[in-house]
Structure formats: C-alpha cells, structure tokens
MOPAC internal coordinates of N, CA, C and O (Angstrom, degrees):
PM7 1SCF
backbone

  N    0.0000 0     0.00 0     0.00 0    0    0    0
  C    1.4510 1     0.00 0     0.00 0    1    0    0
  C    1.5230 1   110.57 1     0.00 0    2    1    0
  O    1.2310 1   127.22 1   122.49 1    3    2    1
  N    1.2083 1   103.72 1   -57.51 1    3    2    1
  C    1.6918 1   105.15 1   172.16 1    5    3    2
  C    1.5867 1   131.56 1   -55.34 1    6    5    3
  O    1.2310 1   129.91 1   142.97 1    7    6    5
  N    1.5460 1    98.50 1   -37.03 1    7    6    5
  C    1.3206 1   100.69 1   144.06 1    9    7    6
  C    1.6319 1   143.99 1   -27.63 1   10    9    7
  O    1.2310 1   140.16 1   120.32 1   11   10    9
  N    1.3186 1    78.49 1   -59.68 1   11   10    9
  C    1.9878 1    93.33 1  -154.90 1   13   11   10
  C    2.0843 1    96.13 1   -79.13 1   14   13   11
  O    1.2310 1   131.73 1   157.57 1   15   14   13
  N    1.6604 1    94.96 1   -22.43 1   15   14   13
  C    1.7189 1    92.79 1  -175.54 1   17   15   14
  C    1.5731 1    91.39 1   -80.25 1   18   17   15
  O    1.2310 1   106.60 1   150.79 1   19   18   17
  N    0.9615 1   142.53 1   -29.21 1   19   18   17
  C    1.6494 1   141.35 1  -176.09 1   21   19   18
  C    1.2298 1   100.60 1   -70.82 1   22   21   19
  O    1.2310 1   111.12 1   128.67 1   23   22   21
  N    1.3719 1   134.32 1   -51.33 1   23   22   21
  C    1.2872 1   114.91 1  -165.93 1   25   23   22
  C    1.7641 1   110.83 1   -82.35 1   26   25   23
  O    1.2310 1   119.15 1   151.34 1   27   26   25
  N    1.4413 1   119.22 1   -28.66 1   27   26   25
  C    1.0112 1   124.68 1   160.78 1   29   27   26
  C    1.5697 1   139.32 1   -32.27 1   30   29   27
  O    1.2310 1   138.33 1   138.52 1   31   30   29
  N    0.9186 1    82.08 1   -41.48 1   31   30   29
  C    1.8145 1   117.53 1  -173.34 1   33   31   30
  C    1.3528 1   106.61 1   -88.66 1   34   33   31
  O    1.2310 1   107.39 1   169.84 1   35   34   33
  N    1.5133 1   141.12 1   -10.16 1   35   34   33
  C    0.9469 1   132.81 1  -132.22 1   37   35   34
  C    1.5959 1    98.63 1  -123.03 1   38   37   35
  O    1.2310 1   107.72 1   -81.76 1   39   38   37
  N    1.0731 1   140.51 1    98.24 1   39   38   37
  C    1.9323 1   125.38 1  -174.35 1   41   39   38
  C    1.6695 1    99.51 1   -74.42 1   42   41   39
  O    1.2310 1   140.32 1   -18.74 1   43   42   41
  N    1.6489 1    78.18 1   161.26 1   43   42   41
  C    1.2874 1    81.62 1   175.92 1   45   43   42
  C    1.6266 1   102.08 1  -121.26 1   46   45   43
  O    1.2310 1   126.34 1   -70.37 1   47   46   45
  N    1.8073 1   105.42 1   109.63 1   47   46   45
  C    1.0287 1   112.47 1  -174.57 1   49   47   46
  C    1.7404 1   132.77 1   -67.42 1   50   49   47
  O    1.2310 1   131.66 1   156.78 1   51   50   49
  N    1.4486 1    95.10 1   -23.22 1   51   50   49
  C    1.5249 1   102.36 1   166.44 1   53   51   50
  C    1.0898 1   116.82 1   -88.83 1   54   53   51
  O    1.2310 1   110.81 1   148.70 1   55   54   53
  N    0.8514 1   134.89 1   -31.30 1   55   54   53
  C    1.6972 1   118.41 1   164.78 1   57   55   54
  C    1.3800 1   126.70 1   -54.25 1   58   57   55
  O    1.2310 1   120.37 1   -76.03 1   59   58   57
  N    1.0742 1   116.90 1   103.97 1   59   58   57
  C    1.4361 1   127.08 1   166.43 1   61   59   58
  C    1.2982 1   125.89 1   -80.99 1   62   61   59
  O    1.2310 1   111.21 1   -75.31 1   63   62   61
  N    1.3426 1   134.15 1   104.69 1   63   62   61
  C    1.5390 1   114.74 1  -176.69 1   65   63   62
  C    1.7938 1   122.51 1   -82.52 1   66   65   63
  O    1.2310 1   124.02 1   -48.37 1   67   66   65
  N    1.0645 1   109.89 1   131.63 1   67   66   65
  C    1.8639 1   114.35 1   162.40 1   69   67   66
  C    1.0457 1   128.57 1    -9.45 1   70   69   67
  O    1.2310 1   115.96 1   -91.89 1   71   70   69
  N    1.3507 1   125.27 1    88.11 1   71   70   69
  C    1.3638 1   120.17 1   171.99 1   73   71   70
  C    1.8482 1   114.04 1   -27.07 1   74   73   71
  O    1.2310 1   117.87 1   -51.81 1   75   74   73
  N    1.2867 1   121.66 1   128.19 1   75   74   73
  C    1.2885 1   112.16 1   167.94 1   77   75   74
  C    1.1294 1   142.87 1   -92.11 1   78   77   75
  O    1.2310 1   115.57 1   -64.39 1   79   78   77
  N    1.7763 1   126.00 1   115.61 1   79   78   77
  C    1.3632 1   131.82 1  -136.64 1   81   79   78
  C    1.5752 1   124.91 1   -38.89 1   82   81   79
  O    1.2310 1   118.71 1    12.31 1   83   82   81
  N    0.8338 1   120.07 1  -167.69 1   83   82   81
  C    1.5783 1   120.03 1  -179.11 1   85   83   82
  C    1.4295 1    93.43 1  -114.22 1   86   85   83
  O    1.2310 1   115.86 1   -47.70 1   87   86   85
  N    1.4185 1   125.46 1   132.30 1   87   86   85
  C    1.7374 1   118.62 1   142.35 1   89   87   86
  C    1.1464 1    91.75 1  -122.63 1   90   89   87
  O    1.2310 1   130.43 1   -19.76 1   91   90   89
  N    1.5370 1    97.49 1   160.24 1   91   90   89
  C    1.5660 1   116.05 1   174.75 1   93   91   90
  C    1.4423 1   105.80 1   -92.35 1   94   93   91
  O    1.2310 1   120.05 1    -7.28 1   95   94   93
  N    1.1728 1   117.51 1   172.72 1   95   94   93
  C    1.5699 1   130.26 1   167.81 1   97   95   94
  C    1.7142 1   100.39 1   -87.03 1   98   97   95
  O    1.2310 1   113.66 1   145.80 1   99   98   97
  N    0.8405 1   129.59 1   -34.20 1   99   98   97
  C    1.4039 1   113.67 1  -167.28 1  101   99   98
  C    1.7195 1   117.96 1  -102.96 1  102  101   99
  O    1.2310 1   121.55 1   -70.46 1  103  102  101
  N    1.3477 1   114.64 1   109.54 1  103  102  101
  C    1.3424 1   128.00 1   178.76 1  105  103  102
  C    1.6329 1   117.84 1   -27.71 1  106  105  103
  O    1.2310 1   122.33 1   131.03 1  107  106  105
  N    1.4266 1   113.14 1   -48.97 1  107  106  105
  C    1.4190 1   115.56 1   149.34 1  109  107  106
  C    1.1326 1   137.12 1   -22.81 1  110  109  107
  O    1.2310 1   124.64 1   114.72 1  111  110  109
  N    1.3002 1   108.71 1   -65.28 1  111  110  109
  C    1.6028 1   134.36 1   177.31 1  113  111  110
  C    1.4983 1    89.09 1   -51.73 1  114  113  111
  O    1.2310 1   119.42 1   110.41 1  115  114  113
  N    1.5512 1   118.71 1   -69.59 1  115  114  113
  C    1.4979 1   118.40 1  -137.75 1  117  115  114
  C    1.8659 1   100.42 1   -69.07 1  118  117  115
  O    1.2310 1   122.30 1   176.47 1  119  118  117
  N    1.4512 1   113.21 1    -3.53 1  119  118  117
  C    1.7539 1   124.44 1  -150.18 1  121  119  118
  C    1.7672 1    61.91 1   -99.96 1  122  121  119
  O    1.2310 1   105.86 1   108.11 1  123  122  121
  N    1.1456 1   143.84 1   -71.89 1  123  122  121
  C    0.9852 1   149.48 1   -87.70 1  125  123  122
  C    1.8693 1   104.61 1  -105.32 1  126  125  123
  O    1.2310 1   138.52 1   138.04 1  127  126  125
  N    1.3147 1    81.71 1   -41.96 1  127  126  125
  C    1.2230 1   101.90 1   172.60 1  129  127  126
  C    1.5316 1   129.73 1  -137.79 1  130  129  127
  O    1.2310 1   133.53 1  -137.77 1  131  130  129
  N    1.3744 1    91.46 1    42.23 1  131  130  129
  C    1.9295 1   119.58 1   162.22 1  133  131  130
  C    1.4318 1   123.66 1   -28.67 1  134  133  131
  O    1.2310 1   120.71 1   130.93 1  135  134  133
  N    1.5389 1   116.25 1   -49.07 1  135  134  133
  C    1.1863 1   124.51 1   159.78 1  137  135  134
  C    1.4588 1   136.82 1   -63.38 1  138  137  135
  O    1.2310 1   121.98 1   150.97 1  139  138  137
  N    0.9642 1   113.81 1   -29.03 1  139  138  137
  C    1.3549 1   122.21 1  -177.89 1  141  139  138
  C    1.5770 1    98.87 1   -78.13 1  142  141  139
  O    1.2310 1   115.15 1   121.04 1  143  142  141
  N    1.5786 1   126.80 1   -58.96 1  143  142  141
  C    1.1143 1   133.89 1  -138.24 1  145  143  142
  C    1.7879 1    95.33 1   -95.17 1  146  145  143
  O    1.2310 1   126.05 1   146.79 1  147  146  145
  N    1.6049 1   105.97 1   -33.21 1  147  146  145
  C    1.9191 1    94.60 1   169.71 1  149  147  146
  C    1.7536 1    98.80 1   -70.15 1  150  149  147
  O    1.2310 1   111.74 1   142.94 1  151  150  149
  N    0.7369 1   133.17 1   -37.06 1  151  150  149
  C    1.7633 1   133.44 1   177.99 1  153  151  150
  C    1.6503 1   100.02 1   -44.46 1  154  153  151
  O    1.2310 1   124.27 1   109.37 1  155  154  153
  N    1.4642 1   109.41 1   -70.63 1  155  154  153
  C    1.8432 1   110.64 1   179.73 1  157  155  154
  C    1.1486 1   109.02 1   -32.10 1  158  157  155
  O    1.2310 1   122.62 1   116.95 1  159  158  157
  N    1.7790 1   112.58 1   -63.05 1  159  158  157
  C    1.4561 1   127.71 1  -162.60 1  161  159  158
  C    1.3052 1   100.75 1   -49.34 1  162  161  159
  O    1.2310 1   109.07 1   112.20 1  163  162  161
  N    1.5275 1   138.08 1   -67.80 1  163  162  161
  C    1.1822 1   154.87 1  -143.60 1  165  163  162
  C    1.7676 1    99.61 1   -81.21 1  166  165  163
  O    1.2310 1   114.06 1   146.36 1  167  166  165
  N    1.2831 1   128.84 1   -33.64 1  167  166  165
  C    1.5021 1   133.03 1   175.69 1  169  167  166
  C    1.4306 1    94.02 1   -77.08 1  170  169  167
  O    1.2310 1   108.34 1   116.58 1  171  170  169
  N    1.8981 1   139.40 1   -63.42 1  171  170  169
  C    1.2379 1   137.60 1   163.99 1  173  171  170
  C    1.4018 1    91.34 1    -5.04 1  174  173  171
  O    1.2310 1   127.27 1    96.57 1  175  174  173
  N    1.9149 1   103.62 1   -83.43 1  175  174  173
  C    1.5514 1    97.31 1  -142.69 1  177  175  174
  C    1.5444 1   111.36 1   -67.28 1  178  177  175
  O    1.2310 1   107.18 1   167.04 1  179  178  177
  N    1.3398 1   141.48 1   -12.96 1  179  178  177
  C    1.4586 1   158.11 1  -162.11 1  181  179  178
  C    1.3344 1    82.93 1   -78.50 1  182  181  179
  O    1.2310 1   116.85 1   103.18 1  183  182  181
  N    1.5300 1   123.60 1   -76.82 1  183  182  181
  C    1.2237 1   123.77 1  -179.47 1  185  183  182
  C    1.1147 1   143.85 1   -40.42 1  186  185  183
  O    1.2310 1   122.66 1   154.30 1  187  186  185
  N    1.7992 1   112.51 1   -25.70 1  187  186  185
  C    1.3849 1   138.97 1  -179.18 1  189  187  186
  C    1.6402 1    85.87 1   -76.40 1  190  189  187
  O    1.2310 1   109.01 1   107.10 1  191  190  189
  N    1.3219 1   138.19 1   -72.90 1  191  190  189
  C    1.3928 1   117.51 1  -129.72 1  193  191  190
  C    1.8852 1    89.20 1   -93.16 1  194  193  191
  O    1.2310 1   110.63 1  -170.75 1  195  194  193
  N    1.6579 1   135.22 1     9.25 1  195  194  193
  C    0.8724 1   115.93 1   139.03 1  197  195  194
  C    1.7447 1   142.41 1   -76.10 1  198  197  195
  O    1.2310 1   131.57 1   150.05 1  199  198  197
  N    1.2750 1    95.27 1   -29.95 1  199  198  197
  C    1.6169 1   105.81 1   155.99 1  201  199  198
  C    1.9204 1   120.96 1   -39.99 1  202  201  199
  O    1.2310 1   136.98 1   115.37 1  203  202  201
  N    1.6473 1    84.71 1   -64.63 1  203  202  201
  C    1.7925 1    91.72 1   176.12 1  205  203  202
  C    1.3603 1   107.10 1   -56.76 1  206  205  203
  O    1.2310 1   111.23 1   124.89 1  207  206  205
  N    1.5100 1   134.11 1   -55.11 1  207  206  205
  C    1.2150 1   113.18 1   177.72 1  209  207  206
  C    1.5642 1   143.31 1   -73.99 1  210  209  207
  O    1.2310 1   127.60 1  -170.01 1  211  210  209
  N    1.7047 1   102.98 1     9.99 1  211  210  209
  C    1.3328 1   131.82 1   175.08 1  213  211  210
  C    1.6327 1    93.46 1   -83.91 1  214  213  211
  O    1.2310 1   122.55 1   125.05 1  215  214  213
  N    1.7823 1   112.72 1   -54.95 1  215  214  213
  C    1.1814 1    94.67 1  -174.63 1  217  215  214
  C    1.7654 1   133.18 1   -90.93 1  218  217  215
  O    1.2310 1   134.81 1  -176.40 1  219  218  217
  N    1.5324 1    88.96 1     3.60 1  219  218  217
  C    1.7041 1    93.55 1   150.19 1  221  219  218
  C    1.1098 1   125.34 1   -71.65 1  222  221  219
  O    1.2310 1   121.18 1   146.15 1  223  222  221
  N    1.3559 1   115.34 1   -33.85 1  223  222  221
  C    1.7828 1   109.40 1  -179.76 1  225  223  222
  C    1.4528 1   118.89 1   -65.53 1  226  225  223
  O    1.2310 1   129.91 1   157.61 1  227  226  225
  N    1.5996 1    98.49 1   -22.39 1  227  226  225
  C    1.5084 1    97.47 1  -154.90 1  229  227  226
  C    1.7857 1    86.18 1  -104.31 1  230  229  227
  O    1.2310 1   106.22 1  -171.71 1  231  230  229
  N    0.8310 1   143.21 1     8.29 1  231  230  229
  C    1.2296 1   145.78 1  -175.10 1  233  231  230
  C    1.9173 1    96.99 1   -97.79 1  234  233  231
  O    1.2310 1   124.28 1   133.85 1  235  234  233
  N    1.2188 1   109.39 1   -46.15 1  235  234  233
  C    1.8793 1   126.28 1   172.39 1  237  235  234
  C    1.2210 1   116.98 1   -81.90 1  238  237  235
  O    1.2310 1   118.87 1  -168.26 1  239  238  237
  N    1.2206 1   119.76 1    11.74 1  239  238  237
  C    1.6752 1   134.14 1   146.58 1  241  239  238
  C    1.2519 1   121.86 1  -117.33 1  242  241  239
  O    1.2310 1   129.38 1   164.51 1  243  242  241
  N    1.1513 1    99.52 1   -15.49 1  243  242  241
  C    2.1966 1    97.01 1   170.81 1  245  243  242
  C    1.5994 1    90.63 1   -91.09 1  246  245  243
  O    1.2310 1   118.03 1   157.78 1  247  246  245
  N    1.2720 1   121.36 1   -22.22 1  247  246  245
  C    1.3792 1    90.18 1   169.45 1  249  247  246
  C    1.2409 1   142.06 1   -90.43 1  250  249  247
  O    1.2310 1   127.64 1   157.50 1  251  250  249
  N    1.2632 1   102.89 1   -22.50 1  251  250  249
  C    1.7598 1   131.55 1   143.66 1  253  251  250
  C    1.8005 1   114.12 1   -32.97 1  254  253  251
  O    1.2310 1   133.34 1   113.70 1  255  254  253
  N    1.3520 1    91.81 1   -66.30 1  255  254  253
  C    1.5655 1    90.11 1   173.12 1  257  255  254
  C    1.6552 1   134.04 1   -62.09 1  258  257  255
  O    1.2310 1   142.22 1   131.26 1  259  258  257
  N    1.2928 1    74.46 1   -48.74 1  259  258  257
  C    1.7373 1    84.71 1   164.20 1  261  259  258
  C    1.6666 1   128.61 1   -53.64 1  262  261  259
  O    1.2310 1   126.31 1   135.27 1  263  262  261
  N    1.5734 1   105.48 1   -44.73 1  263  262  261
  C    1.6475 1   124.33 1   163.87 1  265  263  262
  C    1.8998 1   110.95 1   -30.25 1  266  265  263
  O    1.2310 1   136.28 1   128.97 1  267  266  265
  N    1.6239 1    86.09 1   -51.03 1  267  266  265
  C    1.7902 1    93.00 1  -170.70 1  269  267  266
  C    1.1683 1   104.84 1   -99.87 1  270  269  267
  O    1.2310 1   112.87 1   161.20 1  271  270  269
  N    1.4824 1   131.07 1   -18.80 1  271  270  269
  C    1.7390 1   104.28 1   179.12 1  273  271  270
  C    2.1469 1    94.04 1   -80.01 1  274  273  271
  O    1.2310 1   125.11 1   178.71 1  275  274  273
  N    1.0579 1   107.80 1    -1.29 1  275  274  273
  C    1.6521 1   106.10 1  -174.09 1  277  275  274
  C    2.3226 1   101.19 1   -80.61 1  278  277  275
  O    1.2310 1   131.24 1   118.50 1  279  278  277
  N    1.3533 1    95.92 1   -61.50 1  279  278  277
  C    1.4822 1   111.08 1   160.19 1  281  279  278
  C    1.6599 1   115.39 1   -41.27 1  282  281  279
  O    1.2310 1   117.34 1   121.83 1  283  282  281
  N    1.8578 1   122.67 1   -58.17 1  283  282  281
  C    1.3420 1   112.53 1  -179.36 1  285  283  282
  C    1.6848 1   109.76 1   -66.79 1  286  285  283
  O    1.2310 1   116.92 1   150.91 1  287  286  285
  N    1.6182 1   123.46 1   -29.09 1  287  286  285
  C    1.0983 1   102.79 1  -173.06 1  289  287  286
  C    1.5607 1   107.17 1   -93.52 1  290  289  287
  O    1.2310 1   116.11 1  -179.46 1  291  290  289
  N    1.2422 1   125.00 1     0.54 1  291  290  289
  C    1.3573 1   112.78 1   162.44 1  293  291  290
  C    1.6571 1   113.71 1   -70.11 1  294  293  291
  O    1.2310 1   120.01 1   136.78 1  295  294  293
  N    1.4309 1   117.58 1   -43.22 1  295  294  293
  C    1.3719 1   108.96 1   166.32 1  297  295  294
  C    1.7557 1   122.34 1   -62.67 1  298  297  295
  O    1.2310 1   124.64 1   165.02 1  299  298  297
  N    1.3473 1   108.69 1   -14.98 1  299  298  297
  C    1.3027 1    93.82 1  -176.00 1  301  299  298
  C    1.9789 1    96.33 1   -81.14 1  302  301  299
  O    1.2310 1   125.17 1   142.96 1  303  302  301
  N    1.3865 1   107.67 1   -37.04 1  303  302  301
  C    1.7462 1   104.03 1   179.44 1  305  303  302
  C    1.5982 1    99.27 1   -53.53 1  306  305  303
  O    1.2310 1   105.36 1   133.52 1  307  306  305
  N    1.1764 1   144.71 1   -46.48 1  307  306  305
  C    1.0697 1   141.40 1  -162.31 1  309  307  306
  C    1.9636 1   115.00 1   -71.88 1  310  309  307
  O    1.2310 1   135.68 1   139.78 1  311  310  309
  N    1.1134 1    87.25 1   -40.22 1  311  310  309
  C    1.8099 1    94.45 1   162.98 1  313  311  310
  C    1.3573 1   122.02 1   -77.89 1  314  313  311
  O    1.2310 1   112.53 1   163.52 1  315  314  313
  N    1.7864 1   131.71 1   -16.48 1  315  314  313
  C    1.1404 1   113.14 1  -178.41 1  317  315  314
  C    1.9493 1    93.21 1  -123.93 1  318  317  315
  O    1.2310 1   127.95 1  -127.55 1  319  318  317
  N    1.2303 1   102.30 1    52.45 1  319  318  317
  C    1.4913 1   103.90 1   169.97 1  321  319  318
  C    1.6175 1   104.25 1  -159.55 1  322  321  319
  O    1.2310 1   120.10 1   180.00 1  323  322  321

C-alpha cells in the first residue's frame, strides 16, 4: 500500500513530453506545406516513444526507491518500538 501511494505521488521530473504538432485547419495550408508538417508529425512521434521510455525508466526507479524508503522505514518502526 505504501508503496503504490509513493510511487503515485511521485512526478517524473525528467520526462518532458512532445510538444504536440501543429495542423492547420485549412486543407490548403496542410497541401501547402506537407513537408514541414509530415517532418513535425514524424519528430512528435520519435519524440513520443522517447518520452514513454523516459517514463518507463523513471517509473522502475520510483519503484526501486520506494522498495527501500518502505524497508528503511520498517527498520526505523522496529528501532523505536
């Protein structure tokens, strides 16, 4: 239980997520400037599945961390009882 509220609680400050691309409203625009905007899309998505794997890592160290501040404060209950 104490676990799952620690990791919950916990941001994950390095993860930054992907700005999300620009489309225009106007079909024109998007004909117009095709290149630019499949380029965004395609860095978006590059960027997206580094985010997710930023926030897998950091999700497998809050739980790591969490493991031992759960372990140190069981030893600390055990020393002041």
């Amino acid at each position: 239980m104490l676990i799952t509220v620690l990791v919950a609680a916990s941001p994950a400050h390095a993860c930054t997520p992907p700005e999300r691309p620009f489309l225009p409203a106007s079909r024109d625009d998007m004909r117009t400037y095709a290149d630019l905007i499949r380029g965004d899309f395609e860095a978006y998505i590059a960027d997206m599945q580094d985010y997710f794997r930023c926030l897998d890592e950091e999700r497998a160290r809050a739980f790591v961390e969490a493991r031992e501040v759960s372990e140190e404060y069981g030893r600390f209950l055990d020393a002041v009882e």
